[in-house]
C-alpha positions as CSV (number, residue, x, y, z in Angstrom):
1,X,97.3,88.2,80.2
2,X,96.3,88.5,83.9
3,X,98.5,88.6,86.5
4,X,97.3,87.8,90.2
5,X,99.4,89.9,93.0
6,X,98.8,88.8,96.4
7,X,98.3,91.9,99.4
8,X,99.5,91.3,102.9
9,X,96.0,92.5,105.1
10,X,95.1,93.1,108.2
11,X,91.3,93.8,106.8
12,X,91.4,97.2,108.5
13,X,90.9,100.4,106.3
14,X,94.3,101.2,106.1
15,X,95.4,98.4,105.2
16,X,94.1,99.6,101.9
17,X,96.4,101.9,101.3
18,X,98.7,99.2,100.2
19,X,96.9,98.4,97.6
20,X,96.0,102.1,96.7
21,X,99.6,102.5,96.5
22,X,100.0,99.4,94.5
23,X,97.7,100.2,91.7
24,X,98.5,103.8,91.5
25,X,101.7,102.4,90.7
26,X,100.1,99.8,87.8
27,X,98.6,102.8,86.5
28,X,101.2,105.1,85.9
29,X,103.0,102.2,84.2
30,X,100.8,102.6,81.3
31,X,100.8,98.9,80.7
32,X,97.7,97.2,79.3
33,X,98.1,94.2,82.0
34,X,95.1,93.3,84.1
35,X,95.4,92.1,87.8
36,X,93.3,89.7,89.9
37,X,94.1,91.0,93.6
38,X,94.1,88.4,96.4
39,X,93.9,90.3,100.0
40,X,95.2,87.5,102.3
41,X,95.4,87.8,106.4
42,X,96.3,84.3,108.4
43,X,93.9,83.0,111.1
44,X,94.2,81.0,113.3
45,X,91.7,78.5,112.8
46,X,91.9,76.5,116.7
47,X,91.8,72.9,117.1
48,X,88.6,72.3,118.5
49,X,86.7,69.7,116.1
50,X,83.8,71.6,116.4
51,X,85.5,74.6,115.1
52,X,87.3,72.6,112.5
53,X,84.3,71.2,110.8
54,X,81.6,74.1,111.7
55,X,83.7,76.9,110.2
56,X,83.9,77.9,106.3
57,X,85.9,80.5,105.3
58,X,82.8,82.9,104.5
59,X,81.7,82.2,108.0
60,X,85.3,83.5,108.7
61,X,85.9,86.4,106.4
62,X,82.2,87.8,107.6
63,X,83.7,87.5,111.2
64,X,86.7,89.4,110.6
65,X,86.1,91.5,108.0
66,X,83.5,95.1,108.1
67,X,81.5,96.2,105.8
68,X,83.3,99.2,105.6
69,X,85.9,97.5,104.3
70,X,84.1,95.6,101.8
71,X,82.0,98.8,100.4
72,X,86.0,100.3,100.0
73,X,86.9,97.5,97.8
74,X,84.3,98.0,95.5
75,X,85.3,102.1,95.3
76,X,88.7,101.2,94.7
77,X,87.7,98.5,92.2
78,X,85.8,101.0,90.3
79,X,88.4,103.5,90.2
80,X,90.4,101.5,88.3
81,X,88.2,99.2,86.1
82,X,90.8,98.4,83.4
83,X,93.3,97.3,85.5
84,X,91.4,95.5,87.9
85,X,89.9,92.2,87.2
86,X,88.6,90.8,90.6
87,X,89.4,91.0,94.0
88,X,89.1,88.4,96.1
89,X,89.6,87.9,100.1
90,X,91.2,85.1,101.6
91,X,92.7,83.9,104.7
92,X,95.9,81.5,105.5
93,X,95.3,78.7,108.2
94,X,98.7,77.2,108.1
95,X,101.7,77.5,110.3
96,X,104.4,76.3,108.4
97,X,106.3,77.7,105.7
98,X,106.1,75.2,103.5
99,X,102.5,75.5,103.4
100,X,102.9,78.9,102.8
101,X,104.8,78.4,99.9
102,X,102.2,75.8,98.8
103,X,99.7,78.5,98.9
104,X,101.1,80.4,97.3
105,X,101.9,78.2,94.1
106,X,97.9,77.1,94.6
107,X,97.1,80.8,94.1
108,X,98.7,81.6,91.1
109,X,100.2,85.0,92.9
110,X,102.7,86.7,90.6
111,X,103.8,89.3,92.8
112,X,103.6,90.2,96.8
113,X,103.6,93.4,99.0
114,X,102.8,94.2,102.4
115,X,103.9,97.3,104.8
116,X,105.7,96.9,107.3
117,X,103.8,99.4,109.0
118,X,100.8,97.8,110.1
119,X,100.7,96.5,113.6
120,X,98.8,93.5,113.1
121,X,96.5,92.8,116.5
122,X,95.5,89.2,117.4
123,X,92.1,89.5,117.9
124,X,89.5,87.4,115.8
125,X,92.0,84.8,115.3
126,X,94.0,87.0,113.1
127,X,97.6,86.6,112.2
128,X,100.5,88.3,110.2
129,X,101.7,86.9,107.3
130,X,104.2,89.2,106.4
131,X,107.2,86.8,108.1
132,X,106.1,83.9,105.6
133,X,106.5,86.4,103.1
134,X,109.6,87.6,103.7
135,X,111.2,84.0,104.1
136,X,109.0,82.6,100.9
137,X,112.1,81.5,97.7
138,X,108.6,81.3,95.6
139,X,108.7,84.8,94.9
140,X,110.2,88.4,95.6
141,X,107.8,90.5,97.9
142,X,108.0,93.9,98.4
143,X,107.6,96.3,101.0
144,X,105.3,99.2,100.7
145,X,106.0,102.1,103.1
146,X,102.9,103.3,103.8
147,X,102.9,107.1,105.8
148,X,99.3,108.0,107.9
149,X,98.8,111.4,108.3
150,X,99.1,111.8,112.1
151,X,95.1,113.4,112.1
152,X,92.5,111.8,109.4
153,X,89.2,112.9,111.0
154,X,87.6,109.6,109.4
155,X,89.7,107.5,110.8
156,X,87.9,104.1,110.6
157,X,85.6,105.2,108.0
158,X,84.7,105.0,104.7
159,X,86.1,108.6,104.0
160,X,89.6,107.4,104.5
161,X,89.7,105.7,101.3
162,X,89.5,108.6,99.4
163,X,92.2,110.7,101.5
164,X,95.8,110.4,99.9
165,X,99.1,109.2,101.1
């Protein structure tokens, strides 16, 4: 049985650390569940026509989304191959709760976290879901306090993966 648990993102590096946290978590748990994780961020997709109809969500997620981040996903997928079965991106382009909710029953999630901790910036389009989670009756999410070390010397690199918090 797979279970799908949706992670609150800002598509930064640390942002990972939620779900770090998450499956270190699954882990010690010992169950024999797998997980499909679904990294969502809101965006704010304008109301041009031309944007409307020009824009697909790859031509999105390429925009706001680094490679970094991407070649982090695939370390932390391999890190823990048994109890991860895919990870996918995704963004939410709705303002309304009820369409939140919608999403949410469209996706199959299971479970929710996010941290409170990230500050998320409007640039790109971006947009914080974490108030359509809290206020969601779908399902329970869960905050994740998340601590940074006050000095990472990679900050914003592919080293911070691996550091531990």
């Amino acid at each position: 049985m797979s279970k799908t648990i949706l992670i609150a993102t800002d598509f930064s590096l640390e942002s990972l650390n939620i779900m770090k946290k998450v499956l270190r978590e699954k882990n010690s748990s010992h169950s024999n569940e797998q997980y499909k994780i679904l990294l969502v961020s809101g965006y704010d997709a304008g109301d041009s026509i031309r944007d409307l109809l020009f824009n697909t969500k790859g031509k999105i997620l390429s925009k706001i989304k680094s490679a970094e981040f991407s070649d982090a996903l695939s370390i932390i997928k391999n890190k823990y191959p048994d109890l991860v079965s895919k990870i996918t991106c995704d963004i939410f382009t709705g303002s309304f709760q009820r369409t939140f909710d919608q999403f949410l029953k469209t996706t199959g999630v299971d479970e929710a976290y996010y941290s409170g901790s990230l500050k998320e910036n409007n640039h790109n389009g971006k947009f914080d879901i974490v108030p359509y989670l809290k206020r969601t009756k779908i399902l329970d999410a869960k905050e994740v306090k998340i601590i940074s070390p006050d000095f990472m010397p990679e900050k914003g690199k592919i080293a911070e993966v691996f550091a531990e918090v």
